[in-house]
N, C-alpha and C positions, 0 to 999 in steps of 0.2 A: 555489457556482459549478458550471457544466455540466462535466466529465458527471456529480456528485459530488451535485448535486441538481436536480431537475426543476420543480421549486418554492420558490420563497422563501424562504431559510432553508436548513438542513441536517438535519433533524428526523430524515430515512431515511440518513443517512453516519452509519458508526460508524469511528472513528480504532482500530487493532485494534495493539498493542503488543507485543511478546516477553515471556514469560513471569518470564523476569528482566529487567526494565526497567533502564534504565544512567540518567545526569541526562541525558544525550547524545541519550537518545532523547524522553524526558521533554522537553529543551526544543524539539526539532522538533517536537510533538503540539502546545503550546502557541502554539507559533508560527503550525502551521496552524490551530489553531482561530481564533486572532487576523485570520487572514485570511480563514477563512472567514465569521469574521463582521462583518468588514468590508466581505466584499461581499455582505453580505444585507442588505438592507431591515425587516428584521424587531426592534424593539428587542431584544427579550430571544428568547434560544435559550440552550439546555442541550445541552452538546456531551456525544456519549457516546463514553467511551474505553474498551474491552475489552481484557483480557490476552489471547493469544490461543487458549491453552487453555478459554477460556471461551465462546468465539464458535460456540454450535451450530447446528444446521441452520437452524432457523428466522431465526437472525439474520444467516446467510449467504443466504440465500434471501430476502430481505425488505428486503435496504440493500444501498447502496454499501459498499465495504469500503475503507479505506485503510491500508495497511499499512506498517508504521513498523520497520528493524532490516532486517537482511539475513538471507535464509534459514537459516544458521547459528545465529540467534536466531529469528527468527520465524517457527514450525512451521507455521502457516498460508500464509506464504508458500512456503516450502517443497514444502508441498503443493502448491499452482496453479505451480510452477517449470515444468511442460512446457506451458501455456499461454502463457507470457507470449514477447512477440516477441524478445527477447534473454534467454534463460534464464540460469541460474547454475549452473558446475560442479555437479555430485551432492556434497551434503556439505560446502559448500564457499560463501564467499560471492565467491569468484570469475567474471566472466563466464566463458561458454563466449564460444570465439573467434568471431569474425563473417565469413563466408568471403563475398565476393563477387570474381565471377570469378577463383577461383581465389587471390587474395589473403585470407591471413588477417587479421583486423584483432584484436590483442589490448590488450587496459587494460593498462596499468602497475600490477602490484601492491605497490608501493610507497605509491604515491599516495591517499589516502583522497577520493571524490568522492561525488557526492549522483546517484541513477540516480530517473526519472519513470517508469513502464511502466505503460499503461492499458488494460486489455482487459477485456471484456464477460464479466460473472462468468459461471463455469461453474456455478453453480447457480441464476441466474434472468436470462436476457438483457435483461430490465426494466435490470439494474442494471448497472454496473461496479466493476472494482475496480483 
């Protein structure tokens, strides 16, 4: 599905995981794989799922990246933290607050929710992540 693949199927999306995977993160990758290949047309696709320590240049530069874990756990996210349009405290899988006009808008960190953030990878505007 757009912007995740350009082409039928998912062949260039790699699902990119935290280093130490939890079941929690485990059953989100499987879930989206489940949908994303339910909305391909393609019978058979081979979803690729990376730790994120393993994910080098070439394979940031060449796919969609979908990142699964909060910056805390996944280094890779982490890394793209001052690209994305709602970043995450430094160190931290906390939002930074949202100021518009002067009003702050903060998450509840109490509350555990699911955050979507999609921005034009910093290493090949072909793709996103």
């Amino acid at each position: 599905p757009y912007p995740f693949s350009h082409v039928s199927g998912f062949y260039q999306t790699v699902l990119v995981v935290p280093d130490q995977v939890t079941s929690a993160v485990l059953n989100d990758a499987m879930q989206l794989v489940l949908w994303f290949g339910s909305a391909s047309p393609i019978e058979y696709s081979a979803p690729r799922i990376a730790f994120a320590e393993e994910v080098d240049e070439a394979v940031r530069q060449n796919n969609h990246l979908v990142l699964l874990g909060g910056p805390g756990e996944n280094s890779l996210l982490s890394e793209i933290n001052s690209y994305l349009p709602q970043p995450f405290v430094a160190d931290s899988n906390l939002l930074k607050p949202l100021v518009i006009d002067n009003v702050a808008f903060l998450t509840d960190p109490s509350r555990s929710a699911g955050l979507v953030e999609v921005i034009v990878s910093p290493w090949n505007e072909t793709y996103s992540v």
